[in-house]
mmCIF file of the C-alpha atoms, coordinates in Angstrom:
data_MODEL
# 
_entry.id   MODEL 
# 
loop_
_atom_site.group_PDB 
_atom_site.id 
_atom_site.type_symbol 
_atom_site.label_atom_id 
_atom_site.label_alt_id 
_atom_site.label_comp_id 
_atom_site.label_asym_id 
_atom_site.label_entity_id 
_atom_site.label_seq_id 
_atom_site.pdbx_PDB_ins_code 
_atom_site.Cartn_x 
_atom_site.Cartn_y 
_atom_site.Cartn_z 
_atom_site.occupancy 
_atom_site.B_iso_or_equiv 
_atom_site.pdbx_formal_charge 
_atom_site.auth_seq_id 
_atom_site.auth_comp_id 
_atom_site.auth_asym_id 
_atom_site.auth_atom_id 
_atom_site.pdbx_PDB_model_num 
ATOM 1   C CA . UNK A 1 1   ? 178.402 131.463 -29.319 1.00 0.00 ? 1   UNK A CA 1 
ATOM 2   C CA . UNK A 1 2   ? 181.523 133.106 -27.955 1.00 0.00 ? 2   UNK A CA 1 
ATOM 3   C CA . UNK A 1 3   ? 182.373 129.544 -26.215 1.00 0.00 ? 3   UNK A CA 1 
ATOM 4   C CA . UNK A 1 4   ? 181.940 127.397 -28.650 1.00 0.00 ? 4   UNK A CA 1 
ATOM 5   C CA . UNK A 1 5   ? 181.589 128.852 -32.422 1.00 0.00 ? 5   UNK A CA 1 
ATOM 6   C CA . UNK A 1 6   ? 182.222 126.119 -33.966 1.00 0.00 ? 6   UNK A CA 1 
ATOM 7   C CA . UNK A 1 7   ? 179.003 124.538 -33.383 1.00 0.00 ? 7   UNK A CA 1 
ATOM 8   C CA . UNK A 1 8   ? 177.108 127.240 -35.170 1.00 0.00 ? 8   UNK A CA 1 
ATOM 9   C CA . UNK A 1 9   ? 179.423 127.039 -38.431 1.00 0.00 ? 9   UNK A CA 1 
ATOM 10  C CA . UNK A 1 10  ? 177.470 124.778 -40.684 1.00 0.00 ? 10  UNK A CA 1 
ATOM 11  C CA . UNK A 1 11  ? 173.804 125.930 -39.560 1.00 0.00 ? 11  UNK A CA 1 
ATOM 12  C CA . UNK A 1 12  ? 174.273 129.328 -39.052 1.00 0.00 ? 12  UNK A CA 1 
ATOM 13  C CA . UNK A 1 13  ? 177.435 130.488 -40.895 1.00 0.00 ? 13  UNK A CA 1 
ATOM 14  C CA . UNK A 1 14  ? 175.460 134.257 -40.628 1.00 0.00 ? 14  UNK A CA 1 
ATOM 15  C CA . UNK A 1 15  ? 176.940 134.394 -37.409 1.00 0.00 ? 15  UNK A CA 1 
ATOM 16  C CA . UNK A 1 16  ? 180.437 132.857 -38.057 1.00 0.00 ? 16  UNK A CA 1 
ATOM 17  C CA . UNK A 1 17  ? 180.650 136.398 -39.949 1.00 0.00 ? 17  UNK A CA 1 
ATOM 18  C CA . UNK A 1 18  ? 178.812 138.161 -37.824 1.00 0.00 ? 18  UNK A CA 1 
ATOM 19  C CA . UNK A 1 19  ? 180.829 137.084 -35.081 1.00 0.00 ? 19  UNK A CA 1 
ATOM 20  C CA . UNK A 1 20  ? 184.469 137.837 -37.196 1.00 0.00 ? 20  UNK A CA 1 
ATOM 21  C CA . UNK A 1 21  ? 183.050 141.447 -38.368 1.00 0.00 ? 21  UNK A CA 1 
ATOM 22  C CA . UNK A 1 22  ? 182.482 142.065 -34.577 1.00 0.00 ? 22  UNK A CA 1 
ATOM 23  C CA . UNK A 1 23  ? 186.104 140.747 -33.002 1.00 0.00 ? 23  UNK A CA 1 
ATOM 24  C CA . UNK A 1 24  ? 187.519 143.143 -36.109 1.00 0.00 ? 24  UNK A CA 1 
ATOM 25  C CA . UNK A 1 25  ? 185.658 145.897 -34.480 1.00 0.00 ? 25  UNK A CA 1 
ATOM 26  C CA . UNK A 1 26  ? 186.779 145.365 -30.702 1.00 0.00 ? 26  UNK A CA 1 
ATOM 27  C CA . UNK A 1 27  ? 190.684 144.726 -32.275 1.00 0.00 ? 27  UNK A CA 1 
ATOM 28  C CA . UNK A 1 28  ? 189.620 148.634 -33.957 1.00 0.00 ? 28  UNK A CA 1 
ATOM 29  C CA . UNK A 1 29  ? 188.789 150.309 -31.018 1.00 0.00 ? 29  UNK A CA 1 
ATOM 30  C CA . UNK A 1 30  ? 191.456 149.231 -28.541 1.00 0.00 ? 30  UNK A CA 1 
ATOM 31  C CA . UNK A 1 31  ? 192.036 152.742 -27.956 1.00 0.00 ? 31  UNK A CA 1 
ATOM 32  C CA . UNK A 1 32  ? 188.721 153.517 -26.708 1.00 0.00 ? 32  UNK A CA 1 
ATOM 33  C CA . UNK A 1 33  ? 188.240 151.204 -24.094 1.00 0.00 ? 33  UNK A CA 1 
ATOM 34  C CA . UNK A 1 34  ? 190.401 148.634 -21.217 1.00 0.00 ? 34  UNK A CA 1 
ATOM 35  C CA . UNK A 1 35  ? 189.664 145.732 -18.875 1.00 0.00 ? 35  UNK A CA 1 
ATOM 36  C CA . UNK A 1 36  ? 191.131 145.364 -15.173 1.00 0.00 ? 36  UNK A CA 1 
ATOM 37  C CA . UNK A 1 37  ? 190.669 141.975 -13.899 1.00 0.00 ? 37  UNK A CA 1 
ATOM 38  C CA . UNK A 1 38  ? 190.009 142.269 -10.601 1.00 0.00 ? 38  UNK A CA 1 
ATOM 39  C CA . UNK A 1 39  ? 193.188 139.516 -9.679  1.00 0.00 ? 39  UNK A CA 1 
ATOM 40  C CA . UNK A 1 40  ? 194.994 143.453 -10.275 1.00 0.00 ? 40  UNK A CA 1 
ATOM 41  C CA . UNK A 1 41  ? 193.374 145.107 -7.902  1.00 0.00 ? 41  UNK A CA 1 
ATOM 42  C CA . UNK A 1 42  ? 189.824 145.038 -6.302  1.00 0.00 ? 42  UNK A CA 1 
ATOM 43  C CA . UNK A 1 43  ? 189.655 147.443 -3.885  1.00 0.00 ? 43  UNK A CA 1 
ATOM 44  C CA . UNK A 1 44  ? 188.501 151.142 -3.867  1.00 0.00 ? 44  UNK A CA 1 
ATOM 45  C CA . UNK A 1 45  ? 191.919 152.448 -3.090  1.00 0.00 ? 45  UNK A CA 1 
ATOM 46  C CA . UNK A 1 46  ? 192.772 151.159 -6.283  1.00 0.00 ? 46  UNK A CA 1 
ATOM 47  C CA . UNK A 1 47  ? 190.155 151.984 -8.302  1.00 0.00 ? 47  UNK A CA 1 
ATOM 48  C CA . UNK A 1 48  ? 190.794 155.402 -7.281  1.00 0.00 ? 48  UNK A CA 1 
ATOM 49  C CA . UNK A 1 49  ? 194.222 155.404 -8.580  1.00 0.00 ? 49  UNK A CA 1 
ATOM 50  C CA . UNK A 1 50  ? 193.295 153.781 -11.864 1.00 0.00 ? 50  UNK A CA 1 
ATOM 51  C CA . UNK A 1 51  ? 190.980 156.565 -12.353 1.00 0.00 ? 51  UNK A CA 1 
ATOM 52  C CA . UNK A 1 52  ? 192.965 159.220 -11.304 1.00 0.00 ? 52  UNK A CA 1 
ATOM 53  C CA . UNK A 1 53  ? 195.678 157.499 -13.756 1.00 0.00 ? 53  UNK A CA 1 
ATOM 54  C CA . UNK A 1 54  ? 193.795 157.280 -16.822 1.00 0.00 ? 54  UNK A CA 1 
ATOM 55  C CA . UNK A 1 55  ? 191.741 160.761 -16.223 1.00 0.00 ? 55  UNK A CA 1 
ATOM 56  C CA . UNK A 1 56  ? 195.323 162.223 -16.221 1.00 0.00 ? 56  UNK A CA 1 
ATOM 57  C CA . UNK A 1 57  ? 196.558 160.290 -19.451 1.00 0.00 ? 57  UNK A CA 1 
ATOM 58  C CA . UNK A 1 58  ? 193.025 161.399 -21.490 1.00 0.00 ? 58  UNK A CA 1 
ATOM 59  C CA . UNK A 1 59  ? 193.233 164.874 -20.514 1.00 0.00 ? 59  UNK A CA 1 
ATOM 60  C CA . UNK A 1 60  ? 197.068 165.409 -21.878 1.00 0.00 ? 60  UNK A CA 1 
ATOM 61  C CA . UNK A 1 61  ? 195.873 163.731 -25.174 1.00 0.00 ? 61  UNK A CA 1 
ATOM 62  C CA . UNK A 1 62  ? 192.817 165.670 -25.281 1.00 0.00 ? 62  UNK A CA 1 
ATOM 63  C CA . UNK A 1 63  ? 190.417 167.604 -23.096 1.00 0.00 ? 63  UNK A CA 1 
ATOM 64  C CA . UNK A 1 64  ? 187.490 166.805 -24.614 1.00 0.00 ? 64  UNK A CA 1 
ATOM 65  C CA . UNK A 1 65  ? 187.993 162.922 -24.015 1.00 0.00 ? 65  UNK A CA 1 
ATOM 66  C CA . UNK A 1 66  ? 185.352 161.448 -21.424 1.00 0.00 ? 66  UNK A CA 1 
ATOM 67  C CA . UNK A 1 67  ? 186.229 158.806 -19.075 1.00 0.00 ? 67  UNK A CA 1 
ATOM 68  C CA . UNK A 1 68  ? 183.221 156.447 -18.590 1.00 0.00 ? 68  UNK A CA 1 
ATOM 69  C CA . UNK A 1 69  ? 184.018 153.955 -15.596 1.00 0.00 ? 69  UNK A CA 1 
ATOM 70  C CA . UNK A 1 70  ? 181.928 150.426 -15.541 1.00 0.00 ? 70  UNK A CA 1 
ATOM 71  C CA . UNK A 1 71  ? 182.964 148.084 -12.270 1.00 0.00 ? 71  UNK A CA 1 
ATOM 72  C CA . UNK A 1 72  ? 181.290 144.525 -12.179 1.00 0.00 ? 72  UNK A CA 1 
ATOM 73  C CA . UNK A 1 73  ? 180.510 144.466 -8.985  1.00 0.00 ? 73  UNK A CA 1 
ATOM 74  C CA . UNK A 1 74  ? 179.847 147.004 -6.038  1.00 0.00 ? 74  UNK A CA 1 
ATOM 75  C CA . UNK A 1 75  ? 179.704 144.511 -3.803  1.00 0.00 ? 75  UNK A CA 1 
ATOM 76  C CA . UNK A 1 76  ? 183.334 143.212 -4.330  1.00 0.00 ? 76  UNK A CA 1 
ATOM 77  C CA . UNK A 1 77  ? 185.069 146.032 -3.982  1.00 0.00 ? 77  UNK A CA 1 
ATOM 78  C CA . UNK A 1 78  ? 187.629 146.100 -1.099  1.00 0.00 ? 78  UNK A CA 1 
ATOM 79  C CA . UNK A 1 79  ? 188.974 148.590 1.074   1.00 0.00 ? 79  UNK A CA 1 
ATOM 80  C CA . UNK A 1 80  ? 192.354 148.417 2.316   1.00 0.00 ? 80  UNK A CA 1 
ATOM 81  C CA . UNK A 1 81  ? 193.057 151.410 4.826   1.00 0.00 ? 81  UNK A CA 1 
ATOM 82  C CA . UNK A 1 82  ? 190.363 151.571 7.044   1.00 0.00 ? 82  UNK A CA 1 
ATOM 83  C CA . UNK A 1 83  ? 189.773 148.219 8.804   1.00 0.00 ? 83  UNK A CA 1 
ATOM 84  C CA . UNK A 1 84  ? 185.869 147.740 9.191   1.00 0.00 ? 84  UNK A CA 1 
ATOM 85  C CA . UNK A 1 85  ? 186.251 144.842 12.068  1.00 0.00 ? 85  UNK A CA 1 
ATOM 86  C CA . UNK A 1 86  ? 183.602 143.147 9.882   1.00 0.00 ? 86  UNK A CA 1 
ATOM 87  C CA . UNK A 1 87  ? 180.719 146.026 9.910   1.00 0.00 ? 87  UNK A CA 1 
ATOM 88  C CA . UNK A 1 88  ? 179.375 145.751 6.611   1.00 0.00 ? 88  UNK A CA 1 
ATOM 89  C CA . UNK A 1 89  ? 177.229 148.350 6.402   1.00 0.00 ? 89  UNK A CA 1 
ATOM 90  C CA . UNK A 1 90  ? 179.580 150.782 7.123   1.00 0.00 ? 90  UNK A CA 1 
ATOM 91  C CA . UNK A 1 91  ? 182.795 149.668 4.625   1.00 0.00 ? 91  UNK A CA 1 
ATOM 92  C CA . UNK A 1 92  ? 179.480 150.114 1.860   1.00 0.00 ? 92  UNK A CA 1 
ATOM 93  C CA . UNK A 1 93  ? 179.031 154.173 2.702   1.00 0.00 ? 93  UNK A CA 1 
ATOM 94  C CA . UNK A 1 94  ? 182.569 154.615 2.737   1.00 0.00 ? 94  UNK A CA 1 
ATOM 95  C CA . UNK A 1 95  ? 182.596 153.581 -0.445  1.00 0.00 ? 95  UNK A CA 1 
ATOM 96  C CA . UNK A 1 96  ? 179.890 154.916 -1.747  1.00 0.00 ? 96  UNK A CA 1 
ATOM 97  C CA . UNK A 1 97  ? 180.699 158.060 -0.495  1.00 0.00 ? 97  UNK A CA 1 
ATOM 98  C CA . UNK A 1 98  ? 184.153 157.423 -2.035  1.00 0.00 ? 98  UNK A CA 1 
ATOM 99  C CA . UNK A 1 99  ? 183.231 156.495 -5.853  1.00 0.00 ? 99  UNK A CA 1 
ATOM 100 C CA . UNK A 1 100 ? 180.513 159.820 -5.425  1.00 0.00 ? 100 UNK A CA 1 
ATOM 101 C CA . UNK A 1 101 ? 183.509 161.517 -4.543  1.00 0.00 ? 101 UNK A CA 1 
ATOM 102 C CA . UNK A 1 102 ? 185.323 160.271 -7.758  1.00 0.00 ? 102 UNK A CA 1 
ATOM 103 C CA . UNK A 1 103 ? 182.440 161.087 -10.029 1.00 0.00 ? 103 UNK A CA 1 
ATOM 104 C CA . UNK A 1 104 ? 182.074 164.736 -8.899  1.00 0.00 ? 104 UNK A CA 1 
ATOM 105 C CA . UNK A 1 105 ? 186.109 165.312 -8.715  1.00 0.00 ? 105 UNK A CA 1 
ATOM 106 C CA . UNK A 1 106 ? 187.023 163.321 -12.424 1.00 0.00 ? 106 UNK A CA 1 
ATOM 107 C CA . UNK A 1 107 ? 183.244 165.044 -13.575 1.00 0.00 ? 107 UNK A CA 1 
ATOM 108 C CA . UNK A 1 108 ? 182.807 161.108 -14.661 1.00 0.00 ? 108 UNK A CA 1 
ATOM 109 C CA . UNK A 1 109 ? 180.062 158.512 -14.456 1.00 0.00 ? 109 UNK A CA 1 
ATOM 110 C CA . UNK A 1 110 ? 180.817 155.633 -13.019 1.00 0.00 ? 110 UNK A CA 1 
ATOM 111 C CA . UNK A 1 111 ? 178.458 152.600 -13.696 1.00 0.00 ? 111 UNK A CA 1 
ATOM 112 C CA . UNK A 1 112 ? 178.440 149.468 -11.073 1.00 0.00 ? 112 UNK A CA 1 
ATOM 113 C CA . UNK A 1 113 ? 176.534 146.571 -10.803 1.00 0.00 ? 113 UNK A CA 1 
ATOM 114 C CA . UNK A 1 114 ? 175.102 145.330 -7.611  1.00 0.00 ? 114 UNK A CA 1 
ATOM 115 C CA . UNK A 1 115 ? 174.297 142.521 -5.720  1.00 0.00 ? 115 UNK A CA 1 
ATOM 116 C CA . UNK A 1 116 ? 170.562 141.664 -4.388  1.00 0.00 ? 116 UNK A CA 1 
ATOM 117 C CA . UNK A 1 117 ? 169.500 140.331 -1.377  1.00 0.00 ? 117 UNK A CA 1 
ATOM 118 C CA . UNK A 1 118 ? 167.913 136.882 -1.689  1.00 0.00 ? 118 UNK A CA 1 
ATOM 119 C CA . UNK A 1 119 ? 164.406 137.160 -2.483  1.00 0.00 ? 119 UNK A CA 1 
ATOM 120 C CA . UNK A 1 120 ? 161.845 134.391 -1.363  1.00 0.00 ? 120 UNK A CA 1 
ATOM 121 C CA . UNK A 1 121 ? 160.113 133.640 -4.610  1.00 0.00 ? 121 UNK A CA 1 
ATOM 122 C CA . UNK A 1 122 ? 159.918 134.658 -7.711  1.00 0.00 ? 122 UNK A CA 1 
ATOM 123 C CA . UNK A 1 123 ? 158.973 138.741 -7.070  1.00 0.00 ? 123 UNK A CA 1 
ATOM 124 C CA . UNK A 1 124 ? 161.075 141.194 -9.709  1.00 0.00 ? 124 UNK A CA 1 
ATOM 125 C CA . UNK A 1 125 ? 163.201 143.273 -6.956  1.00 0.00 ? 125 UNK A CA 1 
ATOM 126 C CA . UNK A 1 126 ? 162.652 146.302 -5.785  1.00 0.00 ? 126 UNK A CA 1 
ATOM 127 C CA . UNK A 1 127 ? 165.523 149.088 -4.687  1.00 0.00 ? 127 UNK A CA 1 
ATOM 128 C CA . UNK A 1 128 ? 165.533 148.415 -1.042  1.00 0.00 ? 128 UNK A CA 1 
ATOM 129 C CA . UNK A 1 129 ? 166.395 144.849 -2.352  1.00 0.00 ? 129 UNK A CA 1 
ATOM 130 C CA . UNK A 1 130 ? 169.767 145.933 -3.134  1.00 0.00 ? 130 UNK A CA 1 
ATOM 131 C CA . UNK A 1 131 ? 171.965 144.693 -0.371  1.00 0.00 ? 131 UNK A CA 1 
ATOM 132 C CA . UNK A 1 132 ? 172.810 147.270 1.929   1.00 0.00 ? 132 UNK A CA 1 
ATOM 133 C CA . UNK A 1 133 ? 170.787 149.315 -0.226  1.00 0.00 ? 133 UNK A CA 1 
ATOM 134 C CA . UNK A 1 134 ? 170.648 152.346 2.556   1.00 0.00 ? 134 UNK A CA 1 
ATOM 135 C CA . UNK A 1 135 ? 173.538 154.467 1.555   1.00 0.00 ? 135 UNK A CA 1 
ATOM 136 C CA . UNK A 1 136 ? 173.871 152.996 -2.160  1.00 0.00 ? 136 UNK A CA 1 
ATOM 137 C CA . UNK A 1 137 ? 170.600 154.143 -3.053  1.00 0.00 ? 137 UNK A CA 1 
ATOM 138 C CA . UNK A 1 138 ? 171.092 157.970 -1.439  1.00 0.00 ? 138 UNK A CA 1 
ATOM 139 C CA . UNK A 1 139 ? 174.358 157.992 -3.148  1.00 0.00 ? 139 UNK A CA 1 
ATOM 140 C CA . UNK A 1 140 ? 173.083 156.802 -6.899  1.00 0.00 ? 140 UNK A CA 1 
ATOM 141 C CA . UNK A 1 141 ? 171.641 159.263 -9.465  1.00 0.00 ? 141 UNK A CA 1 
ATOM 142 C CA . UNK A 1 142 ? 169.931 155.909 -10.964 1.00 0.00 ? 142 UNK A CA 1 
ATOM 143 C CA . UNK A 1 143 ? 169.039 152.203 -9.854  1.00 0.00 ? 143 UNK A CA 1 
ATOM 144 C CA . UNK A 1 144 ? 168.070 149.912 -12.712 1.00 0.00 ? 144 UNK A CA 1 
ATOM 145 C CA . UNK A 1 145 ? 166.480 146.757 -11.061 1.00 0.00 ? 145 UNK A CA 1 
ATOM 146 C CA . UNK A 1 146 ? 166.712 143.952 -13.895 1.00 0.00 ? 146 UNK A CA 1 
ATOM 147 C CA . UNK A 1 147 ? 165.201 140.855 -14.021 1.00 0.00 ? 147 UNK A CA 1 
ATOM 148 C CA . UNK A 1 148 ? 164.348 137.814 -16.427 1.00 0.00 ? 148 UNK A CA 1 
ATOM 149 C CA . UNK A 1 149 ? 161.431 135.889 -15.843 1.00 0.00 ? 149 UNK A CA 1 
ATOM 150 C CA . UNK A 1 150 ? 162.223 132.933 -18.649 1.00 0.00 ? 150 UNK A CA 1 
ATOM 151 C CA . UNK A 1 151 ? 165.177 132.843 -16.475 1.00 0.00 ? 151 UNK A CA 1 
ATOM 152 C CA . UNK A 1 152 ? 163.593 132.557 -13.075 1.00 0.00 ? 152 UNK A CA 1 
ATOM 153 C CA . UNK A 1 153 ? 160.192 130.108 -14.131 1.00 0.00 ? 153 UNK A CA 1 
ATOM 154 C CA . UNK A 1 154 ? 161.453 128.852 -17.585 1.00 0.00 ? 154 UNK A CA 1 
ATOM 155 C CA . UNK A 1 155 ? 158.860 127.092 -19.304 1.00 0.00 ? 155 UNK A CA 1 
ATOM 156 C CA . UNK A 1 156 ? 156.302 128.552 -16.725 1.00 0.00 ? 156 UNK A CA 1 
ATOM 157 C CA . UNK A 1 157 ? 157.091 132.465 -18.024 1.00 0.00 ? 157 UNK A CA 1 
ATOM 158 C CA . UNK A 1 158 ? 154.443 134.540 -19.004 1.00 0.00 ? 158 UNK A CA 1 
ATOM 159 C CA . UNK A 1 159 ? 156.055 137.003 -20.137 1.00 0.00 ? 159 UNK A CA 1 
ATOM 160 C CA . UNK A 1 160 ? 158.527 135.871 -23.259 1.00 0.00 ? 160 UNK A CA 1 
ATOM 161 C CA . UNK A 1 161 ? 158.691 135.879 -27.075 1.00 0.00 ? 161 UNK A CA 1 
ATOM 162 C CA . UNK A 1 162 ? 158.953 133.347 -30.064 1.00 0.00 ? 162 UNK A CA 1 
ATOM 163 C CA . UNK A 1 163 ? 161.952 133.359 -32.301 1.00 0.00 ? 163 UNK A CA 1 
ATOM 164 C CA . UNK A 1 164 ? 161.321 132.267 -36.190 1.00 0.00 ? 164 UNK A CA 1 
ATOM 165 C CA . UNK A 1 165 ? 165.010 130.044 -36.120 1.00 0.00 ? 165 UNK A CA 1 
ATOM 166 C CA . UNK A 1 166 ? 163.432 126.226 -35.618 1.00 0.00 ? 166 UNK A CA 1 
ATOM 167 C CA . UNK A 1 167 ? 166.054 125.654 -33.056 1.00 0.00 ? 167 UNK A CA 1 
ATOM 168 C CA . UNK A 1 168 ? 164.606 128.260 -30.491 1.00 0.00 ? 168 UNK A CA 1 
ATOM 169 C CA . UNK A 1 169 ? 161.152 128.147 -31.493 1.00 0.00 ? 169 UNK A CA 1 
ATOM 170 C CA . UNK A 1 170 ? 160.601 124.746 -28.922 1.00 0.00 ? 170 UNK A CA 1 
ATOM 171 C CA . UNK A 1 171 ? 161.069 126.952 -26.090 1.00 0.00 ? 171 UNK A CA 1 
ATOM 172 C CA . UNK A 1 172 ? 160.296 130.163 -24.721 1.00 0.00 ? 172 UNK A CA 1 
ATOM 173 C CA . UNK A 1 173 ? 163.141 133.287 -25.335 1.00 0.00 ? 173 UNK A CA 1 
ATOM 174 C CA . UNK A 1 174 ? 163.959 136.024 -22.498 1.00 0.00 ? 174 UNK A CA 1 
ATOM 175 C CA . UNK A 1 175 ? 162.429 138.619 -22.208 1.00 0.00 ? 175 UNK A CA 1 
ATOM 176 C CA . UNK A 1 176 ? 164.980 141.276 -20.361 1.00 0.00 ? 176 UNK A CA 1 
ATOM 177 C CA . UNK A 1 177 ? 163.577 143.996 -17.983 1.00 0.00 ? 177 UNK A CA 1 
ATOM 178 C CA . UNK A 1 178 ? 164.737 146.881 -16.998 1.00 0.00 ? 178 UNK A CA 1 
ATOM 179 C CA . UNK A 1 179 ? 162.257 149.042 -13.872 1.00 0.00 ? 179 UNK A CA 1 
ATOM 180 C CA . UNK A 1 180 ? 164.058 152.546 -13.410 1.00 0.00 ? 180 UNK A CA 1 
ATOM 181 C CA . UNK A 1 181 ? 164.144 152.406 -9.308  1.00 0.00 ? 181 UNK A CA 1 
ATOM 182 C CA . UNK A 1 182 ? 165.830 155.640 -9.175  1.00 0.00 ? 182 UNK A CA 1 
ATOM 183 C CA . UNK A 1 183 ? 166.357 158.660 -11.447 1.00 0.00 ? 183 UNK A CA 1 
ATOM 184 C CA . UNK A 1 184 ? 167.495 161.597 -10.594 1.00 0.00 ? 184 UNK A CA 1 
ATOM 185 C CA . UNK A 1 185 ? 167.724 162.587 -14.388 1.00 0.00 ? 185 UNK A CA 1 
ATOM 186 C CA . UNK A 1 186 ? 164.441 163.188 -15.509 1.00 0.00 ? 186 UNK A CA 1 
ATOM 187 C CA . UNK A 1 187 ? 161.321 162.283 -14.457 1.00 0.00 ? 187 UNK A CA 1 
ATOM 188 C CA . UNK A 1 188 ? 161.124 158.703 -15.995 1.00 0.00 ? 188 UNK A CA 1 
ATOM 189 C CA . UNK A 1 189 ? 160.069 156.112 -13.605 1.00 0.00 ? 189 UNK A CA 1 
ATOM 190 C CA . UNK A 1 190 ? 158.987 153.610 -16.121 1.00 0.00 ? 190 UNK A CA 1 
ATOM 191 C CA . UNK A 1 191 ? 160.607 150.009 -17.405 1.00 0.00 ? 191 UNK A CA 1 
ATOM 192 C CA . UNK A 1 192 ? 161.912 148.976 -20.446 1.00 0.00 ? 192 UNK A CA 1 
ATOM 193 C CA . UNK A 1 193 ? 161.817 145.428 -22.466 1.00 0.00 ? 193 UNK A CA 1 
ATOM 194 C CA . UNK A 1 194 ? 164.483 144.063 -24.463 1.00 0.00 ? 194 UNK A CA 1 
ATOM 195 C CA . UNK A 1 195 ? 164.322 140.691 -26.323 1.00 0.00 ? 195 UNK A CA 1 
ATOM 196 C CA . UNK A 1 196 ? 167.299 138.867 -25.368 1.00 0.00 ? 196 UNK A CA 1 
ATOM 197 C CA . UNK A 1 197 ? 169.553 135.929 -27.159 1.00 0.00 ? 197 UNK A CA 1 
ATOM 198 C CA . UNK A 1 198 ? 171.833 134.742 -24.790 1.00 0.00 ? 198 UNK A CA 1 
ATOM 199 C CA . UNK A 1 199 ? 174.094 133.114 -27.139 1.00 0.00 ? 199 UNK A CA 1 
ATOM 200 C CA . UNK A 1 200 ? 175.050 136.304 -28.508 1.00 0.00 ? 200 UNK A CA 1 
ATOM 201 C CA . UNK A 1 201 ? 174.579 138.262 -25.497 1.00 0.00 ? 201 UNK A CA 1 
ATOM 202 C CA . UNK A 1 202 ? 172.652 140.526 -27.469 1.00 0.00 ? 202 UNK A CA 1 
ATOM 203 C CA . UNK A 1 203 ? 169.962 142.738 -25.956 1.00 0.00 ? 203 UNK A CA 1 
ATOM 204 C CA . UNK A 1 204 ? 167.192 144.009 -28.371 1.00 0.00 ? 204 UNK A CA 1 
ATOM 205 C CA . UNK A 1 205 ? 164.774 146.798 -27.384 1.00 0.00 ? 205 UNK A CA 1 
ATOM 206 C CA . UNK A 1 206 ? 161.264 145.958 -28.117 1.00 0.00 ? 206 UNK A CA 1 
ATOM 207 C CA . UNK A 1 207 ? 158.524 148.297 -29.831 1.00 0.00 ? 207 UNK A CA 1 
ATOM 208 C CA . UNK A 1 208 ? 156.101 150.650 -28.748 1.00 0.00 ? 208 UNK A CA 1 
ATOM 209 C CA . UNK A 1 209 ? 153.251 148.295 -28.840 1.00 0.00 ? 209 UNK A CA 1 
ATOM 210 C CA . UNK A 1 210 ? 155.213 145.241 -26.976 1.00 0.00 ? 210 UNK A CA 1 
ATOM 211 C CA . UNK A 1 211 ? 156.816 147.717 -24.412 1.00 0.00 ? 211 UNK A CA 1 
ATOM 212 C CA . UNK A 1 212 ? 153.006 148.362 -23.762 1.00 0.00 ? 212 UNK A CA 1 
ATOM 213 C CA . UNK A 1 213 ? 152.046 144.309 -23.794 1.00 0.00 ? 213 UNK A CA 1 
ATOM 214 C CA . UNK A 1 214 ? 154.810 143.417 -21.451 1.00 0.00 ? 214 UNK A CA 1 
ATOM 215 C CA . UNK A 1 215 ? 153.665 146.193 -18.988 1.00 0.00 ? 215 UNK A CA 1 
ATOM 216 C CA . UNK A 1 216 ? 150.390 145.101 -19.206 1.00 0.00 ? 216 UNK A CA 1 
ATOM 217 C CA . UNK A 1 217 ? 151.425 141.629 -18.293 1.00 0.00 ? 217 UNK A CA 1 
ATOM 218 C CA . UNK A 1 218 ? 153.036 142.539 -15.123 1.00 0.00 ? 218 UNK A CA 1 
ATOM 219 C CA . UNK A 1 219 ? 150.941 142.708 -11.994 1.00 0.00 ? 219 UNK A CA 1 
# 
């Protein structure tokens, strides 16, 4: 949909609007959020200063603003002061102790994604699949371990649902899962469903009695 719109104008002109009503609400709230490609800057020295830098600006304007930090991913992020001679493991503490370090001194969260190790088959990961998941996992207050099993067996899913639109109803729709790994929150330890149309990137969270069905699937 956000690729090619055009396609979707004479047999779904619902989400030609749809589509329009939402750019009108990004152009709206400009002032509430900003994108750094990485081809500015990718490594954690940076990201420190672009923190520090906006923490700064949101503070003069007003105290009670929140900084929220999302980086896409943890796994590309560079350091450029300390030269790890290729030892891995050890450039991924330093900065994971570093971006702890910027959540407790900016009192922000600071969401990342992460890369997995490759798995041999078609198992949903678990937290020490995270790569280098040693220090990563100390240093997170929460790991959500996603997975999509239309995405990983197709046609051979078990766990999916049926869309009423003719177009989709051929095939078998994503279901998206979220396990909680880690959560140093509250007590939850569960996982969560969401129906999900990729060509709106659009996640929708399922109800009581599917969340159940879904679990029940799993073994």
């Amino acid at each position: 949909m956000v690729g090619a719109p055009a396609r979707y104008e004479d047999e779904r002109p619902d989400l030609i609007s749809r589509r329009a009503a939402g750019i009108n609400d990004l152009k709206r709230s400009l002032s509430y959020f900003k994108i750094i490609d990485s081809t500015q800057g990718s490594s954690i020295e940076f990201i420190d200063e672009q923190i520090r830098r906006h923490h700064l600006e949101l503070q003069g304007r007003d105290e009670s603003y929140k900084l929220v930090v999302m980086i896409d991913n943890f796994h590309d992020i560079s350091v450029d002061q300390i030269n790890f001679r290729d030892n891995s493991n050890a450039k991924f503490e330093h900065i994971s102790n570093e971006l702890s370090r910027m959540c407790t001194q900016y009192d922000i969260p600071i969401i990342c994604t992460a890369e997995l190790r490759k798995l041999n088959g078609t198992r949903r990961p678990i937290v020490d699949d995270v790569r280098e998941s040693g220090k990563i996992a100390y240093e997170a207050k929460a790991i959500l371990l996603c997975y999509n099993e239309v995405g990983i067996k197709g046609e051979s899913s078990t766990i999916y649902f049926n869309r009423g639109e003719e177009e989709f109803s051929r095939y078998k729709q994503p279901v998206f899962e979220v396990k909680v790994g880690k959560n140093k929150y509250s007590s939850y330890k569960g996982r969560m469903f969401y129906h999900f149309y990729p060509e709106m990137s659009l996640l929708n969270e399922v109800d009581q009695a599917d969340n159940v069905r879904y679990s029940q699937m799993i073994i």
